[in-house]
C-alpha positions in Angstrom: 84.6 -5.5 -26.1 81.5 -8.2 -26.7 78.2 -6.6 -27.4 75.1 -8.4 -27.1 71.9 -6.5 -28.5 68.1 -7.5 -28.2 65.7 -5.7 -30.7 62.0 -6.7 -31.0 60.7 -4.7 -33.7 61.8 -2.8 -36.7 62.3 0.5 -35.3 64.7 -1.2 -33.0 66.1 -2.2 -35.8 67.0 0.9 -36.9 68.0 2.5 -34.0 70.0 -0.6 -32.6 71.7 -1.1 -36.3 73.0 3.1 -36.0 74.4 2.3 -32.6 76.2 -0.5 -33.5 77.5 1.4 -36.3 78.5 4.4 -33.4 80.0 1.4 -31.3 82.4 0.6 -33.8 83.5 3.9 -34.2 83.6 4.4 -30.3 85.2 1.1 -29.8 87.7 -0.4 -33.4 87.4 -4.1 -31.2 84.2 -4.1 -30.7 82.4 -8.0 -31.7 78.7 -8.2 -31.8 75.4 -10.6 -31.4 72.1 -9.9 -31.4 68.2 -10.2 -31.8 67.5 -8.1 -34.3 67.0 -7.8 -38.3 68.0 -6.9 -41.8 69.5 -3.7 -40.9 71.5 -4.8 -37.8 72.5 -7.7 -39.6 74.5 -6.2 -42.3 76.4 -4.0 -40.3 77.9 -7.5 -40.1 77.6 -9.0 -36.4 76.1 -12.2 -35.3 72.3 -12.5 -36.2 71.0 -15.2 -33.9 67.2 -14.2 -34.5 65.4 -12.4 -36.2 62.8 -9.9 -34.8 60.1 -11.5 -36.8 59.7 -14.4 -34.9 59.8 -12.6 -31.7 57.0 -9.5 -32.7 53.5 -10.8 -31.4 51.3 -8.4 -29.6 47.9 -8.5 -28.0 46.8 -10.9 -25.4 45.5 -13.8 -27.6 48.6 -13.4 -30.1 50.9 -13.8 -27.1 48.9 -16.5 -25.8 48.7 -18.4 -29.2 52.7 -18.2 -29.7 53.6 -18.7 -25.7 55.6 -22.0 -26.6 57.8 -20.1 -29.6 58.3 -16.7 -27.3 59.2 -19.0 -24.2 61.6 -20.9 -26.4 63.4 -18.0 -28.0 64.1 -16.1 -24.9 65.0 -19.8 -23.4 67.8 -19.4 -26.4 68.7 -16.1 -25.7 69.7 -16.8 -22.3 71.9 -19.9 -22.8 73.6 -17.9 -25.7 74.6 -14.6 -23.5 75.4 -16.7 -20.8 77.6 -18.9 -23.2 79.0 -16.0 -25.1 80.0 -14.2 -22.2 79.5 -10.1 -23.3 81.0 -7.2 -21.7 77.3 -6.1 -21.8 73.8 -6.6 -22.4 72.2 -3.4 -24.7 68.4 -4.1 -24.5 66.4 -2.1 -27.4 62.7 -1.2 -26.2 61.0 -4.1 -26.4 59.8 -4.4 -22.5 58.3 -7.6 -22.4 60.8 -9.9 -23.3 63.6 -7.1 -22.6 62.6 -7.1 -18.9 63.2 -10.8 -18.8 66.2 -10.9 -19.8 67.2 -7.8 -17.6 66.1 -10.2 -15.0 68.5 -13.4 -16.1 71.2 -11.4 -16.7 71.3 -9.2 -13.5 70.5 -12.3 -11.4 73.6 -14.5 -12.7 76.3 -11.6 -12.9 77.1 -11.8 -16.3 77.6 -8.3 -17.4 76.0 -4.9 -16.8 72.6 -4.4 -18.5 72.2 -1.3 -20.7 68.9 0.1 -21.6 68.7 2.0 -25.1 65.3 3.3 -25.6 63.4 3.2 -22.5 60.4 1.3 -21.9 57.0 3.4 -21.5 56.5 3.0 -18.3 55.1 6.5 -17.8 52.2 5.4 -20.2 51.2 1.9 -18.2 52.9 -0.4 -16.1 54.5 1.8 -13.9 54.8 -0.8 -11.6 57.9 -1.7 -14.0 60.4 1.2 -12.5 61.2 -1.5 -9.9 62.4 -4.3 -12.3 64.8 -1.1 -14.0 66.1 -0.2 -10.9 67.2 -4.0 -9.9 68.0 -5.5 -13.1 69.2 -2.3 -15.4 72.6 -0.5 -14.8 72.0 2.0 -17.1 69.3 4.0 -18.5 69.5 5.9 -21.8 66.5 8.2 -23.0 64.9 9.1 -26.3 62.2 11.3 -25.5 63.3 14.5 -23.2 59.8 14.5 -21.2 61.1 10.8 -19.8 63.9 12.5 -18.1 61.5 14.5 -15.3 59.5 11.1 -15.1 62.3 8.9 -14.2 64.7 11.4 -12.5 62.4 13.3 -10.3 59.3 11.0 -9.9 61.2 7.7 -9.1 64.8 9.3 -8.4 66.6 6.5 -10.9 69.2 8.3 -13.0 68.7 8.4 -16.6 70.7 9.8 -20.0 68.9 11.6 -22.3 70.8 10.8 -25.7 69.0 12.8 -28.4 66.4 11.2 -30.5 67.8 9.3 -33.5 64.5 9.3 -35.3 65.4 13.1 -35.9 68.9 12.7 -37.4 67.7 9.0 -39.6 64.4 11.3 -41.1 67.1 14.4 -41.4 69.6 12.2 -42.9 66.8 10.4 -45.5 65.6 13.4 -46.9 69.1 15.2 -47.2 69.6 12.0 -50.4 65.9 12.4 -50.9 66.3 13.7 -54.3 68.1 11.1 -55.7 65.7 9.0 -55.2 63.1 10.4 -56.0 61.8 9.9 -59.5 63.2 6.3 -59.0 60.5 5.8 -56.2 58.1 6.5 -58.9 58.9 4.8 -61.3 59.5 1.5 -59.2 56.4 1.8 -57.6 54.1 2.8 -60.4 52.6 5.9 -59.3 51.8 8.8 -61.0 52.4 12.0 -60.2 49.7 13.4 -61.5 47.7 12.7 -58.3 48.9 14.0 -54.3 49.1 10.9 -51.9 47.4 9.8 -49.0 49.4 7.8 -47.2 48.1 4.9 -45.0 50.7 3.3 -42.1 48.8 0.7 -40.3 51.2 -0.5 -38.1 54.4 -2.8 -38.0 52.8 -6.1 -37.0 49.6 -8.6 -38.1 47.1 -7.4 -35.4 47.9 -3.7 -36.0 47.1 -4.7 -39.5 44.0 -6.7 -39.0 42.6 -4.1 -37.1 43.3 -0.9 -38.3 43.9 -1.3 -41.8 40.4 -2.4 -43.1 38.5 1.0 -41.9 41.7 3.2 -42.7 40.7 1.3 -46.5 37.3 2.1 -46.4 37.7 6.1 -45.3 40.3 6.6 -48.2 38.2 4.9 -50.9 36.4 8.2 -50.5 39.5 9.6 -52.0 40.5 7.7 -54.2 39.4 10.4 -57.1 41.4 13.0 -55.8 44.5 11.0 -54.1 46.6 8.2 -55.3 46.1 6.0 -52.0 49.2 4.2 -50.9 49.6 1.4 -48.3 53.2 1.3 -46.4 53.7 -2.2 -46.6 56.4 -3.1 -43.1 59.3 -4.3 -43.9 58.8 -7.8 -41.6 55.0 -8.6 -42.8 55.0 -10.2 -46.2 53.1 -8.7 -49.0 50.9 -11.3 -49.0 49.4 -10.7 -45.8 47.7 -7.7 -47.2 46.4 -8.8 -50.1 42.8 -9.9 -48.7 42.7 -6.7 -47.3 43.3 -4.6 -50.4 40.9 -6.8 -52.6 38.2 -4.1 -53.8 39.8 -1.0 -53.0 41.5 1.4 -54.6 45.1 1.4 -52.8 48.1 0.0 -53.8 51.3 -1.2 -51.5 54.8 -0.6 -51.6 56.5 -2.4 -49.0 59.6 -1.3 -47.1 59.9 2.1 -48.2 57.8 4.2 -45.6 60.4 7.0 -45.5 60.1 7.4 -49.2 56.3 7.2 -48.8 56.3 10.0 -46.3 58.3 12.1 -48.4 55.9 12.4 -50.8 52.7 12.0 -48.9 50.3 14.7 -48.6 48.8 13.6 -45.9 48.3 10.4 -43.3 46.3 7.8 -42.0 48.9 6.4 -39.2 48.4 3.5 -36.2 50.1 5.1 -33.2 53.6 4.0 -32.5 57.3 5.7 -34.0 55.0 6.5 -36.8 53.5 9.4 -35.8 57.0 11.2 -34.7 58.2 10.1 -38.0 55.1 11.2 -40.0 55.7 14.7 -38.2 59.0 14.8 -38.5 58.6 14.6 -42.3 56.0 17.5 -42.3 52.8 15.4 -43.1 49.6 16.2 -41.5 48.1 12.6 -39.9 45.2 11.5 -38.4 46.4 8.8 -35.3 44.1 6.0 -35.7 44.1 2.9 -33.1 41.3 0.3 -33.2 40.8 -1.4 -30.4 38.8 -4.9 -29.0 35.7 -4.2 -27.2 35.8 -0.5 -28.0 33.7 1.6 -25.5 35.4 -0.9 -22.8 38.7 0.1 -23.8 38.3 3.7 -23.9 36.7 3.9 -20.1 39.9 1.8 -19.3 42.0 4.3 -21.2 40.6 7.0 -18.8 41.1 4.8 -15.9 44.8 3.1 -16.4 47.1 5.2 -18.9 49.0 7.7 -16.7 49.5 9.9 -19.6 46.6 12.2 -21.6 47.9 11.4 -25.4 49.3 8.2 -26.9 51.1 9.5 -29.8 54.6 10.5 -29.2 54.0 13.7 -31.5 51.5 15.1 -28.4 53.2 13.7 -25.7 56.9 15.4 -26.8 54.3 18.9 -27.4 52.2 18.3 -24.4 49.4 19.4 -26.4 47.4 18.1 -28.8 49.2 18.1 -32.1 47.4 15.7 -33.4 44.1 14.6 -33.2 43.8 10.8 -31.8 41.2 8.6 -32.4 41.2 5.4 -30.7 38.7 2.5 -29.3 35.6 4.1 -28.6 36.3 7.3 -31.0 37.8 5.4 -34.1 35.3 5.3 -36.4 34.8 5.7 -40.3 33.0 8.7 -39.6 35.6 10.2 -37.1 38.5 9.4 -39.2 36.6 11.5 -42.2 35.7 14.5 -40.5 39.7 14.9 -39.1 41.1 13.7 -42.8 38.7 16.2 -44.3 40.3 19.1 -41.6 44.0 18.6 -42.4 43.8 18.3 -45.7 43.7 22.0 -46.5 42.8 25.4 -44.8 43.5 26.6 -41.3 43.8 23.1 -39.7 46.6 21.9 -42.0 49.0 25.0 -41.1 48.3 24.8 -37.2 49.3 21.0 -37.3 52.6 21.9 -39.4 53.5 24.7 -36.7 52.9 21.8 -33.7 55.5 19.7 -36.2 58.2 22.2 -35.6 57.5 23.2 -31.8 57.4 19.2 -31.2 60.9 18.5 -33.3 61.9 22.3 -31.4 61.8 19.9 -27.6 63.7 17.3 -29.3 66.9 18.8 -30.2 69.4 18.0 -32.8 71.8 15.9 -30.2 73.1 12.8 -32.6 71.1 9.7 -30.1 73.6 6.6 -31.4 77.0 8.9 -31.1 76.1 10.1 -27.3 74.8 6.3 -26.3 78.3 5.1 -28.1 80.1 7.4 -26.1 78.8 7.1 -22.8 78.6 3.1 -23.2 82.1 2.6 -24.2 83.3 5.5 -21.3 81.2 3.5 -18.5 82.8 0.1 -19.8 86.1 1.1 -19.7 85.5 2.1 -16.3 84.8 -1.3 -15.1 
């Protein structure tokens, strides 16, 4: 069967590049094309795009690049409709994704699978209606989406397992091997613990969150070696003006390494903060936000949910302390570092860690979307 994936981002890399590779085990004729990047592209499909023209975020961002976004998912369109797959596999990614959902459903092509959900129980609820016309099927990272979807707007969903469990369980099983190599690679002495600092995936993430994450862990910088995770689509440029005058260093691409090794966190909500946890480092959620004091009246207001970080909202409880517009400040972000990292603080975030991984099971995500994809197909 034809495959056709959409990924925006690089943790839809990750996860779309496992299921592919659970695809081909589920299905030995399986052909695929995609959005995507490095990782999906050398399990050896059809690359048409990669994710890093496609990740822009923000209201101005989006606006500035409207003529490139229009014109890729212009492209995408004519090529699924040209290539003519058994299905669509959308990968997060809601904005565009939805679009295409749209296209797809409206001229017949092929059923449209959903893998990783969109957050529609954070914002935009208003979305559920788009799933339910344009999406076939529904598959489920995060078990708390399953009473959302299922019970709240009666639309059937499969909860899969969460991969990020088995890719950080599967990392740190080789961990060892690796280990004195990361080092020596990088640099960094071991004399010294690190404090890691993950400031998002894209350019506004980093613009706005990484130049007060700098300026808290210069206070550190005696005691810690500090160390930037550098994503694997920004180049190593882009950070450059930003690390002028402090005392960090980058290393690009190797996050999971990072967090093996880190101490403790400095981490822009996102898949970060369930990976940070899932790794055992204690993290301070940091979002910065436009027009601050605005933003956190409308967070009160418009998010459906009370925590933003998928480490509380898998715990239902704060895990985690988050501190975003109106409460991220130098200041703030000090005073919660300072908490977690020793004493009391430390230990009661570890012991959320394992309550929070507890709720997500050990079910192997890619192998139960394969199987239930491939089963639903064949039914057709």
């Amino acid at each position: 069967m034809k495959y056709y994936l959409i990924a925006g981002e690089a943790s839809g890399d990750l996860h779309a590049s496992r299921l592919i590779h659970a695809l081909k085990e589920a299905d030995t004729e399986a052909e695929f094309r995609f959005y995507g990047g490095d990782l999906m592209a050398a399990t050896g499909g059809t690359l048409v795009k990669h994710y890093r023209e496609l990740a822009y975020m923000g209201f101005v961002p989006v606006l500035l690049h409207l003529p490139t976004i229009l014109k890729n998912m212009k492209r995408a369109k004519q090529d699924i409709q040209q290539w003519q797959p058994d299905v669509v596999i959308l990968v997060d990614y809601p904005g565009f994704n939805l679009d295409i959902a749209k296209f797809v459903h409206k001229q017949g092509i092929c059923p449209v699978y959903y893998y990783i959900s969109p957050k529609i129980w954070a914002w935009k609820e208003y979305r559920i209606k788009r799933i339910k016309r344009d999406v076939d099927e529904l598959f489920s990272i995060l078990p708390f989406e399953v009473p959302f979807f299922e019970q709240k707007h009666h639309y059937p969903i499969h909860y899969v397992g969460n991969p990020t469990v088995e890719e950080v369980d599967a990392f740190k099983e080789k961990w060892y091997m690796q280990r004195d190599l990361f080092y020596h690679h990088n640099c960094i002495s071991e004399e010294k613990p690190i404090l890691a600092l993950l400031c998002g995936s894209r350019k506004q993430e980093i613009k706005d969150n990484l130049p007060t994450m700098l300026e808290v862990a210069d206070q550190y910088h005696e005691q810690y070696t500090i160390v930037v995770a550098g994503a694997p689509a920004i180049d190593r440029d882009y950070y450059q003006p930003f690390l002028a005058g402090h005392q960090a260093q980058l290393i690009h691409g190797q996050t999971y390494g990072l967090l093996c090794e880190a101490h403790a966190a400095l981490v822009t909500s996102g898949t970060a903060t369930l990976e940070t946890a899932l790794f055992g480092v204690p993290q301070v959620v940091c979002y910065e936000t436009p027009l601050p004091r605005l933003i956190g009246w409308l967070r009160k207001k418009v998010l459906k949910v009370k925590y933003i970080s998928l480490v509380n909202l898998i715990a239902d409880r704060e895990v985690v302390k988050e501190l975003v517009a109106d409460t991220f400040t130098p200041e703030n972000i000090r005073r919660e570092l300072e908490a977690i990292l020793s004493g009391p603080a430390r230990q009661q975030m570890l012991e959320g860690y394992k309550e929070a991984e507890k709720r997500l099971g050990k079910e192997k995500a890619p192998i139960n979307a394969a199987r239930i994809m491939t089963g639903l197909l064949r039914q057709r």
